[in-house]
N, C-alpha and C positions, 0 to 999 in steps of 0.2 A: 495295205497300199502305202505307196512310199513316192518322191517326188524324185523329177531326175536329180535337179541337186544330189538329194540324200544318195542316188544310187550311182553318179557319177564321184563324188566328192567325199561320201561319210562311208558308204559300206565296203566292206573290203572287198578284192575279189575273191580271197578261199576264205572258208573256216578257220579258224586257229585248230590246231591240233588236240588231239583229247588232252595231251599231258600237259598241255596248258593249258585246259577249261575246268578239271577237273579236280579234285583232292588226290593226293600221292597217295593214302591212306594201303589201297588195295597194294596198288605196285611197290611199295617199300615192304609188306611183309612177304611177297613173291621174292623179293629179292633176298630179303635174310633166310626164306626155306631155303633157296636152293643155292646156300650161302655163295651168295656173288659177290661178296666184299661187302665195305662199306656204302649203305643205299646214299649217300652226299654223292660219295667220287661216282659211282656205277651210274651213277643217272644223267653225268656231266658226259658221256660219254653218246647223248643221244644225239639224233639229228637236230632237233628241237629242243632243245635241254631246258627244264624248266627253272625256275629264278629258286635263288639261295633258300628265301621269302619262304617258298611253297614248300620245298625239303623242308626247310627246322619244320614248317607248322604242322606235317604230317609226323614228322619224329616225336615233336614235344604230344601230336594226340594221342601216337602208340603208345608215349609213356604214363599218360595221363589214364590210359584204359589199362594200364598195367601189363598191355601187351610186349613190350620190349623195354629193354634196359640199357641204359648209355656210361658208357666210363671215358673220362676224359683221361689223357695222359699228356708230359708237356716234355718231347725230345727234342735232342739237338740235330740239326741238319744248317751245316754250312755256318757256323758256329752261333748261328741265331736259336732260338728257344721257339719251335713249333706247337702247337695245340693240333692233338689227332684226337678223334671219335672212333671208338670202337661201339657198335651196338649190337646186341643180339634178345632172340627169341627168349619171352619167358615160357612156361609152358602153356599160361592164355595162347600168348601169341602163334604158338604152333597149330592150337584147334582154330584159330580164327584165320588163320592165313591156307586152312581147307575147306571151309565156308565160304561158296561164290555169295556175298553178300556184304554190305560194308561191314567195318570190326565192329561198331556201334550195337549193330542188329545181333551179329553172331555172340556178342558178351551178352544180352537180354539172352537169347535164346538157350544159351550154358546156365547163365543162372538159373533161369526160371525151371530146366530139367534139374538142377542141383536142390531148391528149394520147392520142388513137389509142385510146383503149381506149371507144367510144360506147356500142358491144354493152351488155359488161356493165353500163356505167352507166345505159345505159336499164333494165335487169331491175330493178337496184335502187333508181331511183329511181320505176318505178311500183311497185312490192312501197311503197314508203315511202306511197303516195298509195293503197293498196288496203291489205285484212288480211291479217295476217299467214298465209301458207302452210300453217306447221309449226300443227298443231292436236288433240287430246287430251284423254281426256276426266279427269276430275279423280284417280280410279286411276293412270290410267297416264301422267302428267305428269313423275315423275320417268324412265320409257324413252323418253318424247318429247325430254325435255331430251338425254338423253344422242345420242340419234339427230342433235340438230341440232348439239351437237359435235363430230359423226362428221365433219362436213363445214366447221366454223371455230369459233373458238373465238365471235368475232362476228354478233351476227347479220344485219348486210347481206350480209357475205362468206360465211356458211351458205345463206341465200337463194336469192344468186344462183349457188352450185354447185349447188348440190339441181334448181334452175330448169334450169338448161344440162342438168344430168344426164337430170333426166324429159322433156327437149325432145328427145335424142339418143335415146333409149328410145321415147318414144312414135313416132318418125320410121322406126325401124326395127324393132321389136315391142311391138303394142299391150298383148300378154300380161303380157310383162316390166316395163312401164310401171305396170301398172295395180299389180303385187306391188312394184314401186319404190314407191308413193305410202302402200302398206298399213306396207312396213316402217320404213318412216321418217315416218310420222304427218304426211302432205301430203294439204293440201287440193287436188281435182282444179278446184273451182270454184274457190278461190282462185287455182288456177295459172292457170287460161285465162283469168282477170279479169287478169292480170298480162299475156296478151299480148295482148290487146284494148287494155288502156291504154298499152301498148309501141308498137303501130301511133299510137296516136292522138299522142302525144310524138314519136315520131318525126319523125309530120306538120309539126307545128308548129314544130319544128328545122327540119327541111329547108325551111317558109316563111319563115324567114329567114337562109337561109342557111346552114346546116352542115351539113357532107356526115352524112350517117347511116352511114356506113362508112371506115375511115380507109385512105388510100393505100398501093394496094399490099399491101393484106392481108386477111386475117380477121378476126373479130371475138375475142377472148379468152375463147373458150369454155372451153376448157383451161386456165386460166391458170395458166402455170408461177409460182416462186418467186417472181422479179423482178416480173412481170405481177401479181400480188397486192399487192405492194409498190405498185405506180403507182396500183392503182385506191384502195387506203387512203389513198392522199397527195389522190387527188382530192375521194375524201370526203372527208375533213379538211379541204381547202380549199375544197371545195363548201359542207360544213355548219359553218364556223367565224362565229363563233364558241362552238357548241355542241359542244364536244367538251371530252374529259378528257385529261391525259396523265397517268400516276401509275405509281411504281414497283409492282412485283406483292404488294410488302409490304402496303400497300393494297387490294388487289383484295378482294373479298370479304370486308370488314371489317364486324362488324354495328354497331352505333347504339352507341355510348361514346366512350370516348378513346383519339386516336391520335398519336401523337408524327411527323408529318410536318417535314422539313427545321429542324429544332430548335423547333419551335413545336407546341404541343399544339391538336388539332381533332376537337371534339366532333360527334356525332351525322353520322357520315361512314358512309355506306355506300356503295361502290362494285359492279354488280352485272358478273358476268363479261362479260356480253354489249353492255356500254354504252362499253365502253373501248374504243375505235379502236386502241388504241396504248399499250401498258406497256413502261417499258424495264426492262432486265435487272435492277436495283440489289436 
């Protein structure tokens, strides 16, 4: 609900456009497949053309994922000294710009078939592209939280145990399955959306090529000690550069000051579930 004020005076009357609400991330590697020139100039070209701002920050993430490459060069036009951009496709960039998916998800999902563990990295990269599982109503949010600790301290690596767990359950008693989902606050339609979008990922790996099973084994249902370890380093390396690393002295810090590596840092809050990776200090 909104006041007339608000809907006289503050709300616009359209939507802004998607190329202005959204990351360029997708459409800038559309554009270098189907080489349409440089994605800066080809996108000034739109009805709506999005701000400078949003091109770099979509170039600088391609390059950041290792998905594309940029060469400066500096000619003359009209006896002044010009800076042009040339960028193009690494060969990351070609498998992720055939992945309906952002590049973020599609670099997890290549790693993880590269590094043998695809399984699980498929669970949690459609959990990442669906809602979230673990769900509760505003009472019992703090048994929900602790429920999803039961299973990592993280939440892709809670995710995806919970997932394996109620897959091996429903497969073998529907009974026990269903008291699996009650005690640990899982959504049933969440879940099966997660393996609906698992087929459909899969698919499109396996259309270009990556096996959806890694040689010689099973998929990391179970995953021991080490096997946790690999799939953290894939997401780190899948989702970089989004990720945190920070001592535990950190972890749960609320909004003030904190005295990190001799340097004072305000209004830091790290929340348990967002950290990949805390070392021991």
């Amino acid at each position: 609900m909104y006041s007339s004020h608000t809907h006289d005076r503050v709300l616009e009357d359209y939507q802004l456009p998607e190329m202005l609400r959204v990351g360029l991330e997708d459409l800038v590697l559309q554009i270098l497949v189907l080489d349409l020139g440089e994605p800066a100039q080809f996108l000034l070209k739109a009805v709506d053309k999005p701000s400078d701002m949003a091109i770099k920050n979509s170039l600088n993430l391609l390059e950041a994922l290792g998905a594309a490459e940029s060469n400066y060069d500096t000619v003359n036009q009209n006896d002044e000294s010009v800076m042009q951009v040339s960028t193009s496709l690494t060969a990351l960039g070609y498998h992720l710009a055939t992945l309906p998916v952002h590049p973020r998800v599609g670099k997890l999902l290549i790693y993880g078939a590269m590094f043998g563990c695809f399984e699980d990295v498929l669970t949690i990269a459609a959990a990442m592209t669906s809602r979230n599982p673990f769900v509760s109503s505003f009472d019992k949010r703090d048994a929900a939280d602790e429920a999803k600790r039961g299973f990592a301290s993280d939440d892709h690596i809670a995710v995806m145990l919970a997932f394996n767990q109620w897959s091996d359950l429903k497969r073998k008693d529907g009974r026990r399955a269903k008291q699996f989902l009650r005690e640990n606050f899982l959504s049933y339609i969440a879940l099966s959306n997660i393996i609906q979008l698992k087929r459909q990922l899969e698919k499109y790996m396996r259309d270009i090529g990556f096996s959806s099973k890694p040689k010689g084994g099973n998929s990391t249902s179970h995953s021991d000690f080490q096997e946790l370890h690999l799939i953290r380093a894939v997401i780190a390396a899948g989702l970089y550069p989004n990720i945190v690393i920070a001592p535990r002295s950190l972890q749960g810090k609320t909004a003030g000051e904190v005295t990190f590596r001799g340097q004072k840092v305000r209004e830091m809050y790290l929340h348990p579930s967002t950290s990949i990776h805390c070392n021991g200090a």
